[in-house]
C-alpha positions, -999 to 999 in steps of 0.1 A, spaced: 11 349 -30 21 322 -8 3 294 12 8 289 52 -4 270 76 -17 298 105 -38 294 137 -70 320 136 -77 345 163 -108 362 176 -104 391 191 -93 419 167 -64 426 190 -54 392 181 -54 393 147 -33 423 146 -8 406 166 -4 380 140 -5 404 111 26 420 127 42 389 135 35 377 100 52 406 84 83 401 106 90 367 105 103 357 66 80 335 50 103 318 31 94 282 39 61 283 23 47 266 -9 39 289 -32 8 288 -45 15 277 -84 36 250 -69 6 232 -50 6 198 -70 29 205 -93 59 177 -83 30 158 -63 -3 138 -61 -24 125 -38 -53 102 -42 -79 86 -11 -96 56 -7 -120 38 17 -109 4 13 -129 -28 8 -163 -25 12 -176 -40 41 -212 -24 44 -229 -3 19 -260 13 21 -278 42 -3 -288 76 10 -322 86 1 -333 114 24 -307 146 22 -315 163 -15 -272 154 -24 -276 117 -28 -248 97 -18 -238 59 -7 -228 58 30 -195 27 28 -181 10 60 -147 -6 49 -125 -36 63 -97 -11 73 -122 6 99 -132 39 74 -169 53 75 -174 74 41 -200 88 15 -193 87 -16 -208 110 -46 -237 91 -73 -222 114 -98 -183 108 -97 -172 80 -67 -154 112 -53 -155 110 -15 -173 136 2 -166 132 39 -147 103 53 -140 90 85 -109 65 100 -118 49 133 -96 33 158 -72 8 144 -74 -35 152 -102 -46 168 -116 -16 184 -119 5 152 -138 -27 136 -173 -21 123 -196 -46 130 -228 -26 120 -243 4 94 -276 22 97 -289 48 70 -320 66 79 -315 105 91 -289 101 103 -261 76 102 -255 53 129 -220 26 133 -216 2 162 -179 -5 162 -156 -25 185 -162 -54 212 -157 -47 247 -165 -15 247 -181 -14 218 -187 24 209 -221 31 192 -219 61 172 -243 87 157 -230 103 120 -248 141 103 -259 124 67 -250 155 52 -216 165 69 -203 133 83 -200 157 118 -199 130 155 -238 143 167 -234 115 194 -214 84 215 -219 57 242 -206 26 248 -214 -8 264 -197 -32 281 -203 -69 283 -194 -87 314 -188 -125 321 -194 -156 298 -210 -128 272 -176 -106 270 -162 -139 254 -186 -149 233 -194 -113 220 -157 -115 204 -168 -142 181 -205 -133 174 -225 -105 178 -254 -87 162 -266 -51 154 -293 -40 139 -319 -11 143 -359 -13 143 -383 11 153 -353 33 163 -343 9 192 -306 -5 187 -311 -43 188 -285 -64 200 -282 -101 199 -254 -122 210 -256 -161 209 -241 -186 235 -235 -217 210 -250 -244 228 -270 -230 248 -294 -197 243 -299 -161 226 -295 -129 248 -314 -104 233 -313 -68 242 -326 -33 233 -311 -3 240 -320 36 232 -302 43 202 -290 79 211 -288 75 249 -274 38 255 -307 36 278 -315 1 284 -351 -9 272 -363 -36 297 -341 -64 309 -319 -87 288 -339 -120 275 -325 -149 273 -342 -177 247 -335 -209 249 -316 -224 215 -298 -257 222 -295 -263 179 -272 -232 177 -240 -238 156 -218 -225 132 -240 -227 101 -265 -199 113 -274 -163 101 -291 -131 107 -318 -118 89 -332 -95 112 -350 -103 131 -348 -135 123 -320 -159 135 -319 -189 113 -297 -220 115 -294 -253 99 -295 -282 123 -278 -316 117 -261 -302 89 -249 -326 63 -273 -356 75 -300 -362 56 -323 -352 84 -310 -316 83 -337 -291 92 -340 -250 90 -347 -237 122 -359 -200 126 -368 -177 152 -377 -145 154 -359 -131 184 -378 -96 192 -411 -114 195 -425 -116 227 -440 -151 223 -409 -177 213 -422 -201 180 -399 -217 164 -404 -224 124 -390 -257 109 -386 -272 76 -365 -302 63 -337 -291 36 -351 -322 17 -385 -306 7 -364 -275 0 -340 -290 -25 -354 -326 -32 -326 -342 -58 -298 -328 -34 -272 -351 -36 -246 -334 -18 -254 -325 19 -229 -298 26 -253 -264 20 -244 -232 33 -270 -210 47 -269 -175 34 -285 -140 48 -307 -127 15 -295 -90 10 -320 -62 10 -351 -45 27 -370 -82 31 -362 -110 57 -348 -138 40 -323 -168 34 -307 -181 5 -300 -219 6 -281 -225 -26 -306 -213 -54 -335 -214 -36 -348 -182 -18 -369 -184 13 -388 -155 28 -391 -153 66 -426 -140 79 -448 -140 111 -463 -171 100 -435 -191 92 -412 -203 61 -420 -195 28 -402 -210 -4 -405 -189 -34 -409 -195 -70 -377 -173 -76 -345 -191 -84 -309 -173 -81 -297 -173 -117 -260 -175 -103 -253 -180 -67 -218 -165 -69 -230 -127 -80 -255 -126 -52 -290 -110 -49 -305 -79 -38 -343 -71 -24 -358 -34 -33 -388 -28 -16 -415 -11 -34 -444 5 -31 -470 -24 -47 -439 -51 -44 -411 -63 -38 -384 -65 -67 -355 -93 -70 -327 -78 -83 -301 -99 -99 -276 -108 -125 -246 -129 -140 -216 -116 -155 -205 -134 -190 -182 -120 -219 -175 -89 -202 -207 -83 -198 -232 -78 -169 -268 -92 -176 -293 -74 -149 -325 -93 -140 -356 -80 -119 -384 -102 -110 -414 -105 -82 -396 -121 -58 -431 -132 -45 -447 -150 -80 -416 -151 -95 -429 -127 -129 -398 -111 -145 -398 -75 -150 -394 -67 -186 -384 -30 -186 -351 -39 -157 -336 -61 -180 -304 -43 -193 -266 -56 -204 -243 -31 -187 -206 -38 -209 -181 -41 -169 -147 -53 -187 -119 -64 -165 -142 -72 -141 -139 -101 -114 -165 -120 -99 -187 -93 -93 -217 -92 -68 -243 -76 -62 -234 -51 -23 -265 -27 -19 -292 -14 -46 -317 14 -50 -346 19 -73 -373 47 -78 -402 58 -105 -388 85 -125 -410 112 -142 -424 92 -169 -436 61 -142 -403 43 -155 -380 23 -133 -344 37 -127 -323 16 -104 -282 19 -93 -265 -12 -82 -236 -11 -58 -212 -40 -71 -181 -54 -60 -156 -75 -66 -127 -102 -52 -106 -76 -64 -121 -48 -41 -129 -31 -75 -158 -7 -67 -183 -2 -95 -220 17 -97 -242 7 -124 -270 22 -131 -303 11 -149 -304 6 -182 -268 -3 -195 -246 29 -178 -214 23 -158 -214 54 -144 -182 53 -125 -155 28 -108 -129 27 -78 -99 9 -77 -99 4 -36 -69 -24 -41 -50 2 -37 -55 10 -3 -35 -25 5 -7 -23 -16 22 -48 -1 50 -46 -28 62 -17 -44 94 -11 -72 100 18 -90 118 15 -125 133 39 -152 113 45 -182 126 33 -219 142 50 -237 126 65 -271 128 48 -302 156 75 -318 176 65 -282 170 32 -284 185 32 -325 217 52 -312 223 26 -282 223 -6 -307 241 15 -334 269 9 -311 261 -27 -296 285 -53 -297 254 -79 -302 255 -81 -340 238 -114 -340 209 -103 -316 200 -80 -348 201 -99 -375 230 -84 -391 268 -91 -399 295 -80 -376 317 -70 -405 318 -32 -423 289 -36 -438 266 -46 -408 276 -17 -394 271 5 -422 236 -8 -422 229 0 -390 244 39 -394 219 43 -425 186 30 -401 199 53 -373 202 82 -397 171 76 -411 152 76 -378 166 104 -368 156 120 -404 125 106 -396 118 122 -360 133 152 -375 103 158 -400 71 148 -377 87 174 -351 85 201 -380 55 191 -390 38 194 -358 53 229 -353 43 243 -381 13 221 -402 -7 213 -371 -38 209 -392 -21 170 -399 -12 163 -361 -36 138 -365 -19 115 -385 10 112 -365 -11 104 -330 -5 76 -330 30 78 -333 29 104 -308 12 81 -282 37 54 -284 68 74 -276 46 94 -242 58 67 -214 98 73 -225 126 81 -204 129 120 -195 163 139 -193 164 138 -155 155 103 -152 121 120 -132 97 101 -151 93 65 -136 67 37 -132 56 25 -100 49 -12 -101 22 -20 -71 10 -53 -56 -20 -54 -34 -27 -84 -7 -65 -91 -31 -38 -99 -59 -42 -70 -83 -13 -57 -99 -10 -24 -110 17 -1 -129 10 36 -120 23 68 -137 47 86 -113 44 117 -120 6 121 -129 -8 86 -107 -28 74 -135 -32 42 -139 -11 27 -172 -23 -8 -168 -32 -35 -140 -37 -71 -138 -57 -97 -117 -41 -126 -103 -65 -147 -84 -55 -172 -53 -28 -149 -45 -21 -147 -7 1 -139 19 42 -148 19 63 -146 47 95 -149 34 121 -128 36 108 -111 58 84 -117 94 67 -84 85 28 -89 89 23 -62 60 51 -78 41 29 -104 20 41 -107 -14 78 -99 -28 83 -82 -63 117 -84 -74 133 -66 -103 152 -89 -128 163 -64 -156 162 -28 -157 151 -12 -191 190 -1 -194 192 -33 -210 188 -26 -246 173 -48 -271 158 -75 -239 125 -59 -224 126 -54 -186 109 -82 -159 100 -85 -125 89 -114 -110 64 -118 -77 61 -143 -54 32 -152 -37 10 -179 -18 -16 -199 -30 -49 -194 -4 -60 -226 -12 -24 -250 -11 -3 -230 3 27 -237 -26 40 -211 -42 29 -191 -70 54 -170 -95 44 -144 -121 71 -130 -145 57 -95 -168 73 -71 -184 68 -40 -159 60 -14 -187 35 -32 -206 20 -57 -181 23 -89 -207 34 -121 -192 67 -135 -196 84 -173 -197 60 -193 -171 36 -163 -165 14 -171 -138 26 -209 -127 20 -231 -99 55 -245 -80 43 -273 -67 61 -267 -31 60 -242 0 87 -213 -3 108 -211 27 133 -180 13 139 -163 -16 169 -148 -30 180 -125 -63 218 -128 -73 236 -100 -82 252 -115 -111 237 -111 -147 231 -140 -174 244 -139 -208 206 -124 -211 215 -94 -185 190 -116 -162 193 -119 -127 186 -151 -110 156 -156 -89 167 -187 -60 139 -203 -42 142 -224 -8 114 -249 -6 103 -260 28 126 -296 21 161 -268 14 153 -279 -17 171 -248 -42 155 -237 -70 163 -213 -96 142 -192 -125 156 -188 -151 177 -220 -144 208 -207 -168 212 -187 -141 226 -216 -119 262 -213 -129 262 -177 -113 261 -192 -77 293 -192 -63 293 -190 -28 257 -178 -21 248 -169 15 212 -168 29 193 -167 63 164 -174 72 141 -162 102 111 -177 120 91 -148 135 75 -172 162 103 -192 168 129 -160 165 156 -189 153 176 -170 125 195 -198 104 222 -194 79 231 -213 49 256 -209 22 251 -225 -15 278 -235 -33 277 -251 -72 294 -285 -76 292 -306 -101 263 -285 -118 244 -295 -82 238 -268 -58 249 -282 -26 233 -263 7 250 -262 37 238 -251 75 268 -224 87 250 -209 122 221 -209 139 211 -180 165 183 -182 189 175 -145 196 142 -149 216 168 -169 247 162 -200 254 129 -216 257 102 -213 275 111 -169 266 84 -160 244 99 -133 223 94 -130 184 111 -108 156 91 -82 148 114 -65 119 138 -78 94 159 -49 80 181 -50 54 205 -23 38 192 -9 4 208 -30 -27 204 0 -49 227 25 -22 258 41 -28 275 52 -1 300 81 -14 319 88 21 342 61 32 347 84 65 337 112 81 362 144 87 364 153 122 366 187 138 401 184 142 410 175 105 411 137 112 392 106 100 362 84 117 359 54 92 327 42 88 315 5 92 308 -4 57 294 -41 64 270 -46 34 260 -81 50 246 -63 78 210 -70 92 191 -55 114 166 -76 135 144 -65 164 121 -85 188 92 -81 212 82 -99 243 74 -96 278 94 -95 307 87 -106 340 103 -76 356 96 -49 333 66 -64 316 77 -56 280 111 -51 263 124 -45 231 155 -58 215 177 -44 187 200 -67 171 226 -62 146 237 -96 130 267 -106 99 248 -128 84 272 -148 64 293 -153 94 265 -149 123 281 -129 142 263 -103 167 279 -71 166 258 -50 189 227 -56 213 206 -26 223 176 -34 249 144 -11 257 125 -25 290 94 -12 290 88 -5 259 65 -16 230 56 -14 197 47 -11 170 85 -7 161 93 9 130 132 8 115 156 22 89 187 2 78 211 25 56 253 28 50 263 24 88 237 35 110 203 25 121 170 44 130 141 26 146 107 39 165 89 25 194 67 37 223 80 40 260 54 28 286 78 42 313 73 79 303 44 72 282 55 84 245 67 74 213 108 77 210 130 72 182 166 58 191 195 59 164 227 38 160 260 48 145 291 23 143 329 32 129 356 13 122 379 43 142 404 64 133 422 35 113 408 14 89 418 -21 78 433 -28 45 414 -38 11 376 -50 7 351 -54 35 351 -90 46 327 -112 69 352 -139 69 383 -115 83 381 -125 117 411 -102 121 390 -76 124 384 -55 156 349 -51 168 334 -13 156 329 18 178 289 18 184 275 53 191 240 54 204 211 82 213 174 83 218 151 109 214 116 117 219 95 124 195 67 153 197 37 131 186 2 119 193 12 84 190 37 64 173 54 67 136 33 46 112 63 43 91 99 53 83 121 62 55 149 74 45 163 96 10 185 71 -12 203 90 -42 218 79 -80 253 88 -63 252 89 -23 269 124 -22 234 147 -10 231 143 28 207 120 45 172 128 51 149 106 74 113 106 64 84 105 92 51 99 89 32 111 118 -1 91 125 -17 131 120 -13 125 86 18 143 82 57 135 62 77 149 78 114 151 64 147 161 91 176 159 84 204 135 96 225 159 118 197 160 140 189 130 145 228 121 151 236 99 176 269 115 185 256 148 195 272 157 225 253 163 256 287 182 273 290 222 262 297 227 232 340 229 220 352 243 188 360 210 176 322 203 179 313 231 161 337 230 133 321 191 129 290 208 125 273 188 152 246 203 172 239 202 217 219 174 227 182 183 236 159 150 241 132 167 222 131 164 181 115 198 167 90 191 140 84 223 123 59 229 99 82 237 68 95 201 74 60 185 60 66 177 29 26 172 22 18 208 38 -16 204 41 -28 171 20 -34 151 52 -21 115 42 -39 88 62 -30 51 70 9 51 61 22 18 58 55 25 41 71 44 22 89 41 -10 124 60 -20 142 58 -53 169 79 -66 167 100 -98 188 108 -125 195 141 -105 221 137 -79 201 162 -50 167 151 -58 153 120 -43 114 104 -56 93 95 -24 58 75 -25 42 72 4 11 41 5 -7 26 22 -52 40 32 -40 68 10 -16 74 -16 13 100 -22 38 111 -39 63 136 -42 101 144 -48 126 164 -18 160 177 -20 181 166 14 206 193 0 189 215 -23 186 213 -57 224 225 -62 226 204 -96 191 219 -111 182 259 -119 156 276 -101 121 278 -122 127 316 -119 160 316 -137 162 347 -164 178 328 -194 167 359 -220 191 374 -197 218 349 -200 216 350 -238 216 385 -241 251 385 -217 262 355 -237 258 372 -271 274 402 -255 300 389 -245 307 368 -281 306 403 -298 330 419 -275 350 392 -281 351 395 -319 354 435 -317 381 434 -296 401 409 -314 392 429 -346 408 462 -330 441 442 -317 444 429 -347 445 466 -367 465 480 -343 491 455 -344 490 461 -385 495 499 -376 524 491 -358 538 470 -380 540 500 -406 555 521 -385 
């Protein structure tokens, strides 16, 4: 039984047809159905919450989320699971700026338009859609403040004009109808430090004076009073003036200013006896049936103390307070609560929490976490895969043959080594015994778990079996299983923030670099990441040991300066270490570990300013035990001023490619040698153009000489550009305005027919510029590629594959040949064909059997991942970014792996044959020779 993907018919006739068809045509391109999710995972997220709010009508209770990255969801009570999910438009126009739960779910989302949107609780199915415009001084200000909110199922919108006065409008909430004409209130004391409390719009006036006042107003009254009281009576031993106002959570009008809580009513301000235990975990107002409860709580020790009190007299409610055990948790608060009588008249309440770490937890009341989301996820920025360890046995066979004596304690003479044959033999003796033991006394299994459980996360005999180390933009570290995407371990590290160096990339925040492998018996494996301080700017570095997530050398520490580039050396310390070289903002070098400063030679580096689009390049050199920098070249490649262009994409070649194939055999038995310049970058840059409003520009720069070798313009054209730098030839997406559709455009270069004598240098400047070939193609999609990718491999001899990922949800995977840039659009000639090239046709096919995620629909790509295996044809793929996947593809089949069906009883049975015959027949030569012999 196989799976495939299949339009429906409905006329009898029809489906006929297609049974027919579908007996015909050979269905050899499908997944099987015992292979769905067998080499791959998937796991969805909603991203960080943004607006929560808990379903209490339909009879499956669920929590309807809005996120930051644009996504309407419910989510399940019971497990987190999502069970319908929504992504809206991306930037601005997909932003939610409002969330109504009653019957039915309603979203305002966007500016100008803003689209106003009405959800089925139940299925998530579009029942309805307008939109609204805003016109003149209110279009601007709407980008910068606007309100939503719905009462007595009219849409309420209120936009303030700082300065001036409050338009307030009501519209029909299904039809868009206005109700009544837009009213304008006069509010001169509006300012930055105000909030919404619907209806109530409160500010603080002459903020940090001592005559600071709260000024509130409720805006859908028809008569316009104004309620006033001075922060001093509020807070009389206030010493410092700087207060922020804050909207108090829940189903009761409200501020909070500091720890005090103030109600908002009809007949004015009302400051209650209820304090905030702890202002950074928030509050939360449930609206009873004889009051109103106060639901709060502070986290210590791992632990989550929940409070409930009258939020009118202040009384604590004894049968709330619960200790809910949340570790790992960080700075939790308090997003959206429920609470209802249960059978027995008690009080059973879920809290929605969250945390700086977009953690997403539901507690319920008393003491249960009942489940938890790790929506960090969803904004992963850095990603390395690395080989597992090797087992304990391996690892004692690997230093039984070590040349470090000393690093084990033990003599180099006979007898050190003698010593270390008898622990290796004995290990193996050892591993010998638990494996017969668990085969055949499974009754003491037990005693050996947790032996078992040290040895799981080891090396397998493919090299299959990785870890994939993931940084998110929050700061959150995690290490996830490859092959089953469990999480092994993860790690907070707070006041991390964005990085842009090495590359201009926008998504690009943090860099993880790998330092040592784990092929680097007895030192443990370490990556480093660098990062941004969000409060100084300076640079923050954390070393760990990748497998088990412990800290190494400085751990998390502060440098002290901004990071203008970063670089890794590809020489090893006496430790197997590679050097990590930090550029400060002053050119300033520095290097972690600092033994590694005798390994810079000549060191070349560039830098690029995405605004500016000035590329600079520098070369390090080590004199004296000093590392001297030095400014080689300098290349503007936005033009000269006032040209507004910027680089878009840095992209570099892979440092972990092979390339196998020097050349490439021609039809007529002769040689194209390819350009093999491993300091070749890729650079492209947007801007407009006063003749053909936008235009795109490839460049392809040396950069330890800085020279260009090739510039490839696209006028009218725009991104978002996507781009692929491998061996000699580059792929990179954009969209054509002039025919209106996303293209994709390859680059080959060759040295020629000839190629120049010894090692590839940047400094030969004997060397004769390459042959560039060059192709565009259009690309059968909805809109443009969200990312780009292509298959990198332990030994560079399977074929290149070039990963898609459609913004449909699809990855799909096509081969190199036809996205070659020398396929000729003249008929076709023997020598053509004997290349194995294929006629020019400007549209790419995308056929089904090339999706590599059949029919797991894999939203919000950002990038994707590829690492080789231990198996030459088999190449590990992890696509991330809204969602996750993972998976493993071929380019050239699995020619070095046997198929699942193989018959081995088969083999044996031929095998064992053939040994007998062999014997028998040797036994019947060898008598009659003998018989011979007595003739």
């Amino acid at each position: 039984m196989s799976w495939c993907q299949s339009s429906g018919s409905r006329g009898a006739a029809a489906l006929l047809r297609l049974v027919v068809a579908l007996a015909l045509v050979g269905l050899s391109f499908c997944l099987y159905e015992d292979q769905i999710g067998k080499f791959d995972w998937r796991q969805t997220y909603v991203g960080k919450i943004k607006f929560s709010n808990f379903d209490t009508i339909s009879a499956a209770k669920k929590i309807i989320v809005a996120t930051e990255e644009n996504v309407l969801a419910a989510l399940n009570l019971k497990s987190g699971q999502i069970l319908w999910r929504h992504v809206l438009e991306s930037g601005s126009q997909g932003n939610i700026q409002m969330l109504h739960v009653s019957d039915e779910v309603v979203t305002v989302s966007g500016v100008n338009p803003a689209l106003i949107r009405g959800w089925d609780l139940t299925t998530g199915y579009l029942l309805w859609e307008w939109s609204l415009w805003l016109q003149g001084h209110a279009q601007q200000a709407a980008a910068t403040s606007s309100y939503w909110w719905v009462e007595n199922n009219l849409l309420q919108h209120l936009l303030p004009i700082p300065g001036e006065h409050l338009e307030m409008t009501s519209y029909n909430m299904r039809t868009g109808q206005n109700k009544g004409t837009t009213s304008k209130l006069p509010a001169t004391w509006i300012n930055n430090k105000c909030v919404l409390s619907a209806p109530y719009y409160t500010c603080i006036s002459n903020a940090n004076t001592e005559n600071s006042q709260i000024i509130s107003l409720d805006v859908t009254s028809s008569a316009v009073q104004l309620f006033t009281k001075s922060v001093s009576t509020i807070l009389p031993n206030l010493n410092d003036n700087h207060v922020e106002l804050r909207s108090l959570l829940g189903n009761v009008p409200g501020v909070i200013l500091k720890n005090k809580i103030i109600l908002l009513k009809p007949d004015g301000l009302h400051v209650t006896n209820t304090n905030l235990r702890d202002d950074t975990t928030g509050a939360y107002v449930v609206k009873l049936v004889d009051k109103n409860l106060l639901i709060q709580f502070n986290y210590k020790d791992e632990n989550i103390n929940v409070y409930a009190s009258n939020i009118e007299t202040g009384s604590p409610v004894s049968e709330f307070t619960s200790v809910i055990p949340l570790p790992g948790a960080n700075y939790p608060k308090i997003d959206s609560a429920m609470c209802a009588k249960t059978a027995k008249n008690n009080l059973a309440c879920r809290l929605f929490v969250t945390g700086d770490d977009n953690a997403v937890y539901l507690l319920q009341n008393p003491g249960k976490l009942v489940w938890v989301r790790e929506e960090a996820l969803s904004r992963i920025v850095g990603v390395e895969m690395l080989d597992l360890p090797v087992s304990e046995l391996e690892a004692v066979i690997e230093t039984e043959f070590d040349n470090k004596e000393a690093d084990f304690g033990e003599s180099g003479d006979i007898f050190g080594m003698i010593t270390r044959r008898l622990k290796g033999q004995a290990s193996q003796l050892k591993t010998l015994s638990n494996t017969l033991l668990r085969k055949f006394m499974p009754h003491l299994i037990e005693i050996y778990d947790s032996e078992e459980s040290s040895n799981v996360l080891v090396r397998d005999e493919f090299g299959l079996h990785k870890i994939i180390i993931a940084v998110t933009d929050v700061g959150k570290v995690f290490a996830i299983d490859n092959l089953s995407g469990n999480i092994i371990w993860k790690r907070y590290i707070p006041f991390l923030s964005s990085f842009n160096g090495r590359t201009p990339d926008a998504d690009n925040f943090v860099i993880l670099y790998i330092q040592r492998t784990t092929r680097h018996l007895p030192y443990d494996p370490q990556c480093s990441i660098i990062a941004r301080h969000k409060l100084t700017g300076e640079g923050i570095i954390f070393m760990f040991n990748p497998i088990t997530g412990a800290a190494l050398d400085l751990g998390v520490a502060n440098l002290g300066y901004r990071i203008k580039q970063t670089l890794l050396l590809n020489q090893m310390n006496s430790e197997s270490l590679k050097g990590l070289v930090i550029m400060d903002e002053n050119e300033g070098i520095h290097v972690y570990p600092p033994s590694c400063s005798a390994n810079i030679g000549n060191t070349y580096m560039f830098v690029a300013d995405p605004n500016t689009a000035v590329v600079q390049g520098y070369v390090l050199r080590n004199e004296d035990e000093q590392i001297v920098v030095e400014k080689t070249w300098l290349i503007r490649l936005g033009g000269t001023p006032p040209m507004s262009h910027k680089i878009t994409n840095v992209a570099t070649k892979s440092s972990i490619e092979k390339v196998h194939s020097q050349g490439k055999v021609m039809g007529d038995r002769s040689v194209l040698y390819k350009y093999i310049n491993p300091n070749l970058v890729a650079f492209t840059t947007e801007g407009p153009d006063p003749v053909h409003r936008d235009v795109i520009y490839l460049y392809l720069v040396d950069v330890v000489s800085g020279a260009i070798i090739m510039v490839q313009s696209h006028r009218k054209a725009r991104g978002p550009i996507k781009i692929v730098h491998s061996e000699n030839w580059v792929v990179y997406s954009y969209y054509s305005e002039k025919s209106r559709r996303p293209e994709i455009a390859t680059v080959e270069l060759y040295e020629g027919p000839k190629r120049s004598g010894g090692a590839f240098s940047s400094l030969q400047t004997a060397r004769w510029p390459p042959e560039i070939a060059r192709q565009a193609y259009v690309l059968p999609s909805p809109g443009p590629p969200l990312a780009l990718a292509t298959t990198i491999t332990d030994r560079g001899i399977t074929a290149k594959d070039i990963l898609i990922s459609l913004s449909t949800g699809a990855i799909v995977e096509l081969p190199w040949v036809i996205l070659d840039p020398r396929r000729p659009t003249v008929p076709m000639t023997n020598e053509m064909r004997e290349e194995g090239l294929l006629q020019y046709t400007p549209e790419i096919p995308l056929p089904s059997e090339a999706v590599i995620n059949y029919n797991q629909t894999v939203l919000g790509v950002k990038h994707m991942y590829t690492s080789p295996s231990g198996l030459e044809s088999t190449c590990l793929v992890f696509a991330y970014g809204l969602d996750l996947f993972y998976t493993r593809v071929a380019p050239s089949k699995t020619f070095d792996l046997l198929k699942e069906d193989f018959d081995y009883s088969l083999i044996v049975i031929v095998l064992i044959l053939l040994i007998v015959s062999s014997y028998a027949a040797k036994r019947f030569a060898s008598r009659k020779v003998l018989r011979q012999a007595w003739k």
